[in-house]
PDB file with one MODEL, atoms N, CA, C and O in Angstrom:
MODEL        1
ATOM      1  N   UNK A   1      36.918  28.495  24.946  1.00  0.00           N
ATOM      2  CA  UNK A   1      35.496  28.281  25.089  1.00  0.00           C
ATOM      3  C   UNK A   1      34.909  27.889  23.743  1.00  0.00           C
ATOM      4  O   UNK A   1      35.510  28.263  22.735  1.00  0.00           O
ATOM      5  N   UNK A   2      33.919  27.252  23.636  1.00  0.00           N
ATOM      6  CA  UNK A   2      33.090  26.656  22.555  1.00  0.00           C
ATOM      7  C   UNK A   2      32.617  27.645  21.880  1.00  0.00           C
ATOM      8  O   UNK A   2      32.334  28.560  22.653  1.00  0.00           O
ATOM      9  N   UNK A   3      32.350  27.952  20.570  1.00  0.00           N
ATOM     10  CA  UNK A   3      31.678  28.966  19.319  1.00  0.00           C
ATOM     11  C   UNK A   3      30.125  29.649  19.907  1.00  0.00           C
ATOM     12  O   UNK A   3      29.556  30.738  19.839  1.00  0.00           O
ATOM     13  N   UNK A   4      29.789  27.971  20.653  1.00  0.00           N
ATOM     14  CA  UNK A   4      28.235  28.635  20.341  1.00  0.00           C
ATOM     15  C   UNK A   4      28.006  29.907  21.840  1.00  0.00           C
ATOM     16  O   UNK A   4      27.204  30.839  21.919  1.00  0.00           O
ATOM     17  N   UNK A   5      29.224  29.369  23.011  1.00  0.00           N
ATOM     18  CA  UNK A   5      28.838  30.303  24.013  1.00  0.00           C
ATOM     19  C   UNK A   5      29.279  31.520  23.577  1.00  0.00           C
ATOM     20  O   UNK A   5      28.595  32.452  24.001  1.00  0.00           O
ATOM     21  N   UNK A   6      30.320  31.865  22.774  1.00  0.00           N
ATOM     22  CA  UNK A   6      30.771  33.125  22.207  1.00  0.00           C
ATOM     23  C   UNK A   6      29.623  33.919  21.538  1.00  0.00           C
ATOM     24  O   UNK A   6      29.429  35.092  21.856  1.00  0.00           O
ATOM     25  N   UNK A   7      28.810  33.248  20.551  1.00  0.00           N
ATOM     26  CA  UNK A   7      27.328  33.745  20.053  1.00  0.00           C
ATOM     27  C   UNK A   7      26.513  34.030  21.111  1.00  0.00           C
ATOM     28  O   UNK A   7      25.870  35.038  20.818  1.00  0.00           O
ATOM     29  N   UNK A   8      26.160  33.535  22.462  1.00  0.00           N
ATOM     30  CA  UNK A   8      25.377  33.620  23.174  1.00  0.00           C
ATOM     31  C   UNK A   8      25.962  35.036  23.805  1.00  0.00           C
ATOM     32  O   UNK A   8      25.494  36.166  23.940  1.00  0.00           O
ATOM     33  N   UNK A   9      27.241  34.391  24.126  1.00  0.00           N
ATOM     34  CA  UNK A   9      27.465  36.029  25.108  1.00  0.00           C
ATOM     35  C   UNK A   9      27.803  37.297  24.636  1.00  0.00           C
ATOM     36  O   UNK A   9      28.172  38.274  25.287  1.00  0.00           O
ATOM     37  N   UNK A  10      27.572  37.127  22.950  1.00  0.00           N
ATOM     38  CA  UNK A  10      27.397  37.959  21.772  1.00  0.00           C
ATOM     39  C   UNK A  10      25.974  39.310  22.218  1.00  0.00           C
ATOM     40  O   UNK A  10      25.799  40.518  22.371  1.00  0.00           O
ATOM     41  N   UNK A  11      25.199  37.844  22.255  1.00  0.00           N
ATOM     42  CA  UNK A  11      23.880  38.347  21.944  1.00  0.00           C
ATOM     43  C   UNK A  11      23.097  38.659  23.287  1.00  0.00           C
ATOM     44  O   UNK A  11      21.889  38.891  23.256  1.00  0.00           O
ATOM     45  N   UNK A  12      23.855  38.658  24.515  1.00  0.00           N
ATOM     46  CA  UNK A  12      23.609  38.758  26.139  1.00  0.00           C
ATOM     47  C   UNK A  12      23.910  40.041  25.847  1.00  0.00           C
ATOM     48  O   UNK A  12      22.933  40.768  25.672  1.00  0.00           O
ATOM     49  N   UNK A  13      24.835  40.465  25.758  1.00  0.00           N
ATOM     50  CA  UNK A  13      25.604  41.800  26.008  1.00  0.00           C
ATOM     51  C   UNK A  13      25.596  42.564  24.843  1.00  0.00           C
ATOM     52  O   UNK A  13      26.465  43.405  25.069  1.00  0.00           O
ATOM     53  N   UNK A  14      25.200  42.756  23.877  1.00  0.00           N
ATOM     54  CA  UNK A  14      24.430  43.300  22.823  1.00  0.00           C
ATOM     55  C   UNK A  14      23.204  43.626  23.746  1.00  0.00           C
ATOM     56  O   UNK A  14      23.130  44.684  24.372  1.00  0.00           O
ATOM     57  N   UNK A  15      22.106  42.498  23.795  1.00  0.00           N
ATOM     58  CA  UNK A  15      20.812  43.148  24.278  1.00  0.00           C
ATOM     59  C   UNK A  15      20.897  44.265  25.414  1.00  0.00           C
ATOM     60  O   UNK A  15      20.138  45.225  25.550  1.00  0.00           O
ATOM     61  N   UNK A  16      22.224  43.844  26.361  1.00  0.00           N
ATOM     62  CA  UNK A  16      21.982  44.844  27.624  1.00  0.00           C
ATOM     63  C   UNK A  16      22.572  45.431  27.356  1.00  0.00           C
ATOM     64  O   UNK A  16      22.711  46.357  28.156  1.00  0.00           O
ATOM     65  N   UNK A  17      23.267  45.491  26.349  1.00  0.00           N
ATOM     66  CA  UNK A  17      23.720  47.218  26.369  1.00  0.00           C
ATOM     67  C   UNK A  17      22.995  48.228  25.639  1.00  0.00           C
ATOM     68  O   UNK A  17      23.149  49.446  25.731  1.00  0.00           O
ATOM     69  N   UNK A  18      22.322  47.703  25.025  1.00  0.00           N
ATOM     70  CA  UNK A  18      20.733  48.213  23.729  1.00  0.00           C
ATOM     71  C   UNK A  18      20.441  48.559  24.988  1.00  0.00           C
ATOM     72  O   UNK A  18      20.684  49.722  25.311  1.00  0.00           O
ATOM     73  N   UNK A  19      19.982  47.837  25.770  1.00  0.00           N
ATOM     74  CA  UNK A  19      19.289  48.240  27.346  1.00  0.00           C
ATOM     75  C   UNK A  19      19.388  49.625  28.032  1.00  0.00           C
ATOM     76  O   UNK A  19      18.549  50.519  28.140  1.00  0.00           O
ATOM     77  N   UNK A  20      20.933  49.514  28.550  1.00  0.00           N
ATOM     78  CA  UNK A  20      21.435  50.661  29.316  1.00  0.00           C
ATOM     79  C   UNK A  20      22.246  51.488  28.821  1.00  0.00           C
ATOM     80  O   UNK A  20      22.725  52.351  29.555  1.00  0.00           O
ATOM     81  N   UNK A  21      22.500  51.439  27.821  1.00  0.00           N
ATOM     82  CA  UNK A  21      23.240  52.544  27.331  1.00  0.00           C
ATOM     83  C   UNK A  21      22.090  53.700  27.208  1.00  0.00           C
ATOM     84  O   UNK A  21      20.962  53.275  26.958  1.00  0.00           O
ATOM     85  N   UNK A  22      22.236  55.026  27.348  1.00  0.00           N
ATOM     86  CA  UNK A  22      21.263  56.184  27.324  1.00  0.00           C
ATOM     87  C   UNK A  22      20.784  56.614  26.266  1.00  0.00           C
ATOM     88  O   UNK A  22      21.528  56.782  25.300  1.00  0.00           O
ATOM     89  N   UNK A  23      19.252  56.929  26.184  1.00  0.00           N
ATOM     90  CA  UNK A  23      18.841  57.543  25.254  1.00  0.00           C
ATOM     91  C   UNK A  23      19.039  58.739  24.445  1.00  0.00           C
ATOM     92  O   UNK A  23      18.533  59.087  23.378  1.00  0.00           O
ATOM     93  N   UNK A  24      19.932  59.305  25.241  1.00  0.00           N
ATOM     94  CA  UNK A  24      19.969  60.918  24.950  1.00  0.00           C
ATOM     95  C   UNK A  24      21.147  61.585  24.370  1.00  0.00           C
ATOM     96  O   UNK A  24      21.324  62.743  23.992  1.00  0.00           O
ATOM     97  N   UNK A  25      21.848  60.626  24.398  1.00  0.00           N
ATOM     98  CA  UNK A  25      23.241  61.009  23.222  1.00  0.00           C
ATOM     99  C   UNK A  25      22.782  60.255  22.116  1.00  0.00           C
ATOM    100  O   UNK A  25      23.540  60.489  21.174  1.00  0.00           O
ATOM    101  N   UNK A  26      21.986  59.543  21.828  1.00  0.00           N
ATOM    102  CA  UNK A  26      21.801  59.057  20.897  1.00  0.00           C
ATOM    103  C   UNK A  26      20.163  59.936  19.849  1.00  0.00           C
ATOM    104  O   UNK A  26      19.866  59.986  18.656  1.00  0.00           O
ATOM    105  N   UNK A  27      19.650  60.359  20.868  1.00  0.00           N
ATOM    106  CA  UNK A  27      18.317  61.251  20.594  1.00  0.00           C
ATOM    107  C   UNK A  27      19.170  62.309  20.071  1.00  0.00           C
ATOM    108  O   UNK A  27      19.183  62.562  18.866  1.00  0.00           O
ATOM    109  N   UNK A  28      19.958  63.007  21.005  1.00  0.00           N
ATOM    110  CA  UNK A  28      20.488  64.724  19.855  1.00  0.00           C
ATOM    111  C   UNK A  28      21.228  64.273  18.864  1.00  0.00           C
ATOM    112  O   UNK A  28      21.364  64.970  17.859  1.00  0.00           O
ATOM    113  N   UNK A  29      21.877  62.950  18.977  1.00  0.00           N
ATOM    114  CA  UNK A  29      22.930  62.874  17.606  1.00  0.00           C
ATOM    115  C   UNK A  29      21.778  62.843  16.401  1.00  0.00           C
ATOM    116  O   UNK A  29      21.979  63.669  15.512  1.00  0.00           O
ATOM    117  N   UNK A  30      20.586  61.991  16.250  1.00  0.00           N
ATOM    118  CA  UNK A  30      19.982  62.206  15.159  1.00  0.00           C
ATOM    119  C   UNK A  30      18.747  63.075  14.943  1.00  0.00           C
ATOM    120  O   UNK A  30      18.045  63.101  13.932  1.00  0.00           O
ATOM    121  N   UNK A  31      18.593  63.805  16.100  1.00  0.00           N
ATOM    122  CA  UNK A  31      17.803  65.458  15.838  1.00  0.00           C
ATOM    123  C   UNK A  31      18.822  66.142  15.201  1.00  0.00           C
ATOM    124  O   UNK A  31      18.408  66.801  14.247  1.00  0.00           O
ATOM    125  N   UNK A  32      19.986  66.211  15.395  1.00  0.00           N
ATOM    126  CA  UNK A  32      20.868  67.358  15.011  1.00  0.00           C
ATOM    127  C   UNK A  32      21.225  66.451  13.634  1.00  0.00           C
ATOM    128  O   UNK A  32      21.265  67.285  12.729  1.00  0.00           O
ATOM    129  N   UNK A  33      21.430  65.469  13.217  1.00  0.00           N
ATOM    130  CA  UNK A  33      23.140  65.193  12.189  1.00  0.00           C
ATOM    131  C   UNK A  33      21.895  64.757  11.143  1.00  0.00           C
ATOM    132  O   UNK A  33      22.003  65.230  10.012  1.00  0.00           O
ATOM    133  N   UNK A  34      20.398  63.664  11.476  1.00  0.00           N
ATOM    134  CA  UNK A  34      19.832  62.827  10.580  1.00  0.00           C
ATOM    135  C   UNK A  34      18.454  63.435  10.297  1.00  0.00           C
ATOM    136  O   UNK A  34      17.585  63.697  11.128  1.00  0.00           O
ATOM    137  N   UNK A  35      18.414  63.611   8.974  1.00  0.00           N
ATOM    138  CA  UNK A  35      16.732  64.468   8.603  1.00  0.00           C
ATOM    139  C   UNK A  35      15.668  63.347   8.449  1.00  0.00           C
ATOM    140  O   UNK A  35      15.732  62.554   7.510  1.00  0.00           O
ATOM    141  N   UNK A  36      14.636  63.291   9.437  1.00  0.00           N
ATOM    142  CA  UNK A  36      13.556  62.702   9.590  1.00  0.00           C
ATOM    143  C   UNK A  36      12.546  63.126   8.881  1.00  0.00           C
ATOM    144  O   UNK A  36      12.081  64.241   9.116  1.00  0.00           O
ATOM    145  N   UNK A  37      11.856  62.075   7.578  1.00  0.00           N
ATOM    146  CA  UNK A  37      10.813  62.479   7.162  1.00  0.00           C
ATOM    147  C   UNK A  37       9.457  62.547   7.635  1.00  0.00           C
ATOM    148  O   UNK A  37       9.515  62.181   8.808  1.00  0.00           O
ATOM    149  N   UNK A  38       8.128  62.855   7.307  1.00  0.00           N
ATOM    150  CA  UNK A  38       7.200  62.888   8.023  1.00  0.00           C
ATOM    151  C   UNK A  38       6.714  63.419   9.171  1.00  0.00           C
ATOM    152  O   UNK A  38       7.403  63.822  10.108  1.00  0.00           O
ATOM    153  N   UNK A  39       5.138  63.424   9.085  1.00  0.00           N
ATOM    154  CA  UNK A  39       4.391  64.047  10.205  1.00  0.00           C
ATOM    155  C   UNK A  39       3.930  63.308  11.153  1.00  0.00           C
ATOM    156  O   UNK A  39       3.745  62.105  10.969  1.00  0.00           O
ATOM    157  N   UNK A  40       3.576  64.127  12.745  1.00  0.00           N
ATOM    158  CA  UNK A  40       3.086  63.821  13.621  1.00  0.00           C
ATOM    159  C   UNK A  40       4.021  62.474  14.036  1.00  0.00           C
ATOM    160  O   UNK A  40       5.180  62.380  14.441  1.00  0.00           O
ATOM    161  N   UNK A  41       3.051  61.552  13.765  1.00  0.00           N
ATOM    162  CA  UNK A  41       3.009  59.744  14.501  1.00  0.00           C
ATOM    163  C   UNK A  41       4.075  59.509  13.236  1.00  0.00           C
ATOM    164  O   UNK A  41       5.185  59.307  13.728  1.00  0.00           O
ATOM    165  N   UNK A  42       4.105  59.482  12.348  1.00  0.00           N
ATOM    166  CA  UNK A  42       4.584  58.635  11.545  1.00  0.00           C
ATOM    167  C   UNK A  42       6.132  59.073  11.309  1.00  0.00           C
ATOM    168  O   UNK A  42       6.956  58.446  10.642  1.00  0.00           O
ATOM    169  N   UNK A  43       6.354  60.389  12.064  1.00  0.00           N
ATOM    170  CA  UNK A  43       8.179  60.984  11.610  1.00  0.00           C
ATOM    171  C   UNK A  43       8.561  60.483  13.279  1.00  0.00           C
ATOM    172  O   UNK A  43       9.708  60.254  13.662  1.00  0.00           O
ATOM    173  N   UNK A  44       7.373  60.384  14.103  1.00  0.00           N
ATOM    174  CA  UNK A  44       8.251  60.262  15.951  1.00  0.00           C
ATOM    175  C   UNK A  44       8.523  58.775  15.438  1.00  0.00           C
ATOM    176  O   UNK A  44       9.635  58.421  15.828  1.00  0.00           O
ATOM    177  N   UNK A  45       7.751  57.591  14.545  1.00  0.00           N
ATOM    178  CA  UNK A  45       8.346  56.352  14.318  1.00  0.00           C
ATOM    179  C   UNK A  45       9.242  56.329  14.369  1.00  0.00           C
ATOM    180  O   UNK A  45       9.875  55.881  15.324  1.00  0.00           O
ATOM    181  N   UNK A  46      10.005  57.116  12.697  1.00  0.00           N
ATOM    182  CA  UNK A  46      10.605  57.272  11.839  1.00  0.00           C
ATOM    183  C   UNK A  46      12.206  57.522  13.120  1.00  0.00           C
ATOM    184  O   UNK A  46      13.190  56.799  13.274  1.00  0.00           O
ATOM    185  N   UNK A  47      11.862  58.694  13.730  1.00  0.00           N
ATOM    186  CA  UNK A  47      12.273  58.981  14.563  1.00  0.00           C
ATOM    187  C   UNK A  47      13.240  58.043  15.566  1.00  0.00           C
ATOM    188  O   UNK A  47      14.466  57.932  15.592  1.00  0.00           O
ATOM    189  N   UNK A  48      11.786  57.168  16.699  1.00  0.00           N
ATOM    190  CA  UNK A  48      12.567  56.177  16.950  1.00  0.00           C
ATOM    191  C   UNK A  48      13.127  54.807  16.608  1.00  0.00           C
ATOM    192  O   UNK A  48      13.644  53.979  17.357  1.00  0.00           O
ATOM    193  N   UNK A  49      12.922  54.766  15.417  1.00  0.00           N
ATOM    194  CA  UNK A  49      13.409  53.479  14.578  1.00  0.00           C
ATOM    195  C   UNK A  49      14.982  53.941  14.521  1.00  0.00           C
ATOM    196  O   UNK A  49      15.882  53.368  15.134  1.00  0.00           O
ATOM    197  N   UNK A  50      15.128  54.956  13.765  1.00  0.00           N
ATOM    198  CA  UNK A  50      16.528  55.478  13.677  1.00  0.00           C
ATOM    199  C   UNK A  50      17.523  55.295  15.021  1.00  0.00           C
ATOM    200  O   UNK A  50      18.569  54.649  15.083  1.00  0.00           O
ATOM    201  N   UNK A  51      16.857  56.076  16.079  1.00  0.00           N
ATOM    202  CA  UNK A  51      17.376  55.861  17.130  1.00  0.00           C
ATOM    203  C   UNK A  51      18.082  54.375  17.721  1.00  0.00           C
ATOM    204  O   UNK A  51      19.201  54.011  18.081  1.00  0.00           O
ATOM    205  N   UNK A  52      16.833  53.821  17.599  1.00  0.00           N
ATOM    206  CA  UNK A  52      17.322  52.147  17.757  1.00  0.00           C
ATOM    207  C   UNK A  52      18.349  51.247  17.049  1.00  0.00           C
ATOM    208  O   UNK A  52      19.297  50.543  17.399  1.00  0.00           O
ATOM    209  N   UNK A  53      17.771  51.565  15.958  1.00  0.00           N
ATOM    210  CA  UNK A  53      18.941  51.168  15.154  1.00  0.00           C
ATOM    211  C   UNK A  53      20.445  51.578  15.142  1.00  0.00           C
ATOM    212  O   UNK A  53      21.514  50.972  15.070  1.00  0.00           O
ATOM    213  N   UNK A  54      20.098  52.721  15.233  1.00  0.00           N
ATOM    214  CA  UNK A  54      21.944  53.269  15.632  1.00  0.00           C
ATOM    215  C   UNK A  54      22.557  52.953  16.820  1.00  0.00           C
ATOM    216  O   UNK A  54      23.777  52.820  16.918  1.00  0.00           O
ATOM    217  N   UNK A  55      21.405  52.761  18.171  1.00  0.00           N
ATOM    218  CA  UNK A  55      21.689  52.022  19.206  1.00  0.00           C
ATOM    219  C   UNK A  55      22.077  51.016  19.334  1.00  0.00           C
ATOM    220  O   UNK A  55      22.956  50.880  20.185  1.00  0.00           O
ATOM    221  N   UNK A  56      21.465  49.388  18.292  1.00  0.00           N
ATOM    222  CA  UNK A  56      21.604  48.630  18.087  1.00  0.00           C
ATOM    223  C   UNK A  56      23.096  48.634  17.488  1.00  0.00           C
ATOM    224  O   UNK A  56      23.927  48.044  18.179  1.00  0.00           O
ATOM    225  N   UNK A  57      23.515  49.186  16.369  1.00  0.00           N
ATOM    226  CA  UNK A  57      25.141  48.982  16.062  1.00  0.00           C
ATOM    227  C   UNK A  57      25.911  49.287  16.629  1.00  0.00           C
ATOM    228  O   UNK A  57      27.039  48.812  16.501  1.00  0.00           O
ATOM    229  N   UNK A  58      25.466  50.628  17.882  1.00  0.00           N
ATOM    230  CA  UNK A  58      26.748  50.564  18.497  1.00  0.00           C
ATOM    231  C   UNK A  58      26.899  49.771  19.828  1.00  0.00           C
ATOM    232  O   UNK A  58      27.854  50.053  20.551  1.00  0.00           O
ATOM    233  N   UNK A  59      26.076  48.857  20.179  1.00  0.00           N
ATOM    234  CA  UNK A  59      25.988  48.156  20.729  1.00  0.00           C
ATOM    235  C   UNK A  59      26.646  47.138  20.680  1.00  0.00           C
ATOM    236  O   UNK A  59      27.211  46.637  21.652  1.00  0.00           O
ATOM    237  N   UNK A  60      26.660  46.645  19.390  1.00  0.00           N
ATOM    238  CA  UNK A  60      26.993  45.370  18.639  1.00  0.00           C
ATOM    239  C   UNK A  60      28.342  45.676  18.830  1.00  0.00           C
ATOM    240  O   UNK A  60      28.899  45.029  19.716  1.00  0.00           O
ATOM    241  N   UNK A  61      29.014  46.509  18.216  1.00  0.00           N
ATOM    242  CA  UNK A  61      30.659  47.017  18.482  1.00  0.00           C
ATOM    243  C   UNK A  61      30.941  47.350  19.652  1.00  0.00           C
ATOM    244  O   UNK A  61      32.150  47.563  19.742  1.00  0.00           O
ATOM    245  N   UNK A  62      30.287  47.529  20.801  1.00  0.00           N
ATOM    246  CA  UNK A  62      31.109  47.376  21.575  1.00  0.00           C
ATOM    247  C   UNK A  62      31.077  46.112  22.472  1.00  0.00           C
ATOM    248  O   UNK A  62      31.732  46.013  23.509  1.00  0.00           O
ATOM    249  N   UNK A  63      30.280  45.184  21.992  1.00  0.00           N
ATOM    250  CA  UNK A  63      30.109  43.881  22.723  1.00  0.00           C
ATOM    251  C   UNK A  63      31.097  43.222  21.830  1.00  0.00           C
ATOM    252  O   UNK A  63      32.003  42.670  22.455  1.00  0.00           O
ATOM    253  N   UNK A  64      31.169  43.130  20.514  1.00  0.00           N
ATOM    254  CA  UNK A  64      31.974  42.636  19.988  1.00  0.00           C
ATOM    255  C   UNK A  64      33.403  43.333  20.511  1.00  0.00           C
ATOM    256  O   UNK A  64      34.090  42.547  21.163  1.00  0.00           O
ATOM    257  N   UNK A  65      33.848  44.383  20.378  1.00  0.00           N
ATOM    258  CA  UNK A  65      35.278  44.404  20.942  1.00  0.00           C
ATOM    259  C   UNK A  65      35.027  44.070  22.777  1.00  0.00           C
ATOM    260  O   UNK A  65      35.818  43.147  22.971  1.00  0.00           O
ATOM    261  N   UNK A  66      34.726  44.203  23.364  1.00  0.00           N
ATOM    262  CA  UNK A  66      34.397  43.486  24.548  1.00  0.00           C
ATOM    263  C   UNK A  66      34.708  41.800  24.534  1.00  0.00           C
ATOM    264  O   UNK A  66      35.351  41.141  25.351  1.00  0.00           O
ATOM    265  N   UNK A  67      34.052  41.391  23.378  1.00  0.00           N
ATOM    266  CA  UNK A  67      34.349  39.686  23.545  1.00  0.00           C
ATOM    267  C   UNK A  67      35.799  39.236  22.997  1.00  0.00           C
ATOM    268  O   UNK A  67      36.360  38.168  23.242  1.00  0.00           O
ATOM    269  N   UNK A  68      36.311  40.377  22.139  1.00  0.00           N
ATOM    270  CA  UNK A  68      38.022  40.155  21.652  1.00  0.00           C
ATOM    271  C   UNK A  68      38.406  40.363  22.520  1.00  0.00           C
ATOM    272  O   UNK A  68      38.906  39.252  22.697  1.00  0.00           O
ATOM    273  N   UNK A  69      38.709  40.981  23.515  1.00  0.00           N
ATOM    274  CA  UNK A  69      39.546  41.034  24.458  1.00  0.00           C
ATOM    275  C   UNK A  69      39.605  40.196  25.213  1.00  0.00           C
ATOM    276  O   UNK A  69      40.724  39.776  25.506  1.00  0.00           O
ATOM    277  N   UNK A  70      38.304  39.553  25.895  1.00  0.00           N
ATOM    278  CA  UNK A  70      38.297  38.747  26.416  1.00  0.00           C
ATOM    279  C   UNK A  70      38.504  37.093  26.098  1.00  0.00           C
ATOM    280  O   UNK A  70      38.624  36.202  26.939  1.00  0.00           O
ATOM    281  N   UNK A  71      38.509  36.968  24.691  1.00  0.00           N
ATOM    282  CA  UNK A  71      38.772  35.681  23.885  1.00  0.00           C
ATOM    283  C   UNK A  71      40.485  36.003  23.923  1.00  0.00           C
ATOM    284  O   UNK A  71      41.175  34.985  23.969  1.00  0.00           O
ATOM    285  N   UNK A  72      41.110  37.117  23.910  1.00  0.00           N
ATOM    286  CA  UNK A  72      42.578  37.254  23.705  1.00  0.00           C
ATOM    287  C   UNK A  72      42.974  37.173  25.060  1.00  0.00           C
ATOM    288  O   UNK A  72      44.202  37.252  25.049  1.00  0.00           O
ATOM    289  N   UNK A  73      42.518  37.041  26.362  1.00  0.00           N
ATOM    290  CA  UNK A  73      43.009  37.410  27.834  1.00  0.00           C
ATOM    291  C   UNK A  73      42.897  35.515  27.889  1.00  0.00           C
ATOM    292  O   UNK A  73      43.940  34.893  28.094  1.00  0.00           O
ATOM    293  N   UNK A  74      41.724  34.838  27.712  1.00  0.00           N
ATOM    294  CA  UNK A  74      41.459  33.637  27.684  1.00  0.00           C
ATOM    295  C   UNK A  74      42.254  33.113  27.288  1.00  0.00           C
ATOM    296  O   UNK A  74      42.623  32.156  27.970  1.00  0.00           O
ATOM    297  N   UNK A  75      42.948  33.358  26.088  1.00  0.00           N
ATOM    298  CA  UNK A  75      43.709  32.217  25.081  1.00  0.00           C
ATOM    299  C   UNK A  75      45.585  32.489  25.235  1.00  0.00           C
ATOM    300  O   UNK A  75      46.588  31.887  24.851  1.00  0.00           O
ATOM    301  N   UNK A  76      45.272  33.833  26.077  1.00  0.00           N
ATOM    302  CA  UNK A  76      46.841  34.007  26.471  1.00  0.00           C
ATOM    303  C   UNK A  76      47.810  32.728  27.477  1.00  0.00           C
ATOM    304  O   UNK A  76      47.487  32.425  28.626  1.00  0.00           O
ATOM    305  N   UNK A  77      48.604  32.326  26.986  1.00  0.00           N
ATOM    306  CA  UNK A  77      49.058  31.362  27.487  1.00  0.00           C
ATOM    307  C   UNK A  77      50.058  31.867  29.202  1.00  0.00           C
ATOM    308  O   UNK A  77      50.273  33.078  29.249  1.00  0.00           O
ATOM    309  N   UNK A  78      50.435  31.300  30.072  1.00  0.00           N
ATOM    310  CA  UNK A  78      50.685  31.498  30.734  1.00  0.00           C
ATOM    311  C   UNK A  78      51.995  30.435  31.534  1.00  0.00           C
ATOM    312  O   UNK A  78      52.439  30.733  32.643  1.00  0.00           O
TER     313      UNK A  78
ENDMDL
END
């Protein structure tokens, strides 16, 4: 397959898995492991920025090993 659909279906399956993957293993991992500064409004930001972001990378890794496998099943000769 061509580079640029590999980027696309990079960035398909990245977003949906940001999507559906659950909030809540990802909420106690950084109540419990990551110290949030600030009050009220400005630490729940703080809060869910972190969240996202850690959502966001592990997202990324598993779409990326998701697309190796499937670039290695593709290119297997037969």
């Amino acid at each position: 397959m061509k580079k640029n659909l590999w980027i696309v279906l990079f960035l398909l399956l990245t977003l949906l898995l940001l999507r559906y993957l659950p909030d809540g293993i990802f909420d106690s991992f950084v109540s419990n492991n990551i110290e949030i500064s600030g009050d009220g409004e400005i630490g729940m930001n703080n809060f869910d920025s972190v969240v996202i972001a850690i959502k966001l990378g592990v997202s990324a890794i598993i779409a990326a090993v998701v697309l190796i496998v499937c670039r290695r099943l593709v290119r297997k000769p037969r």
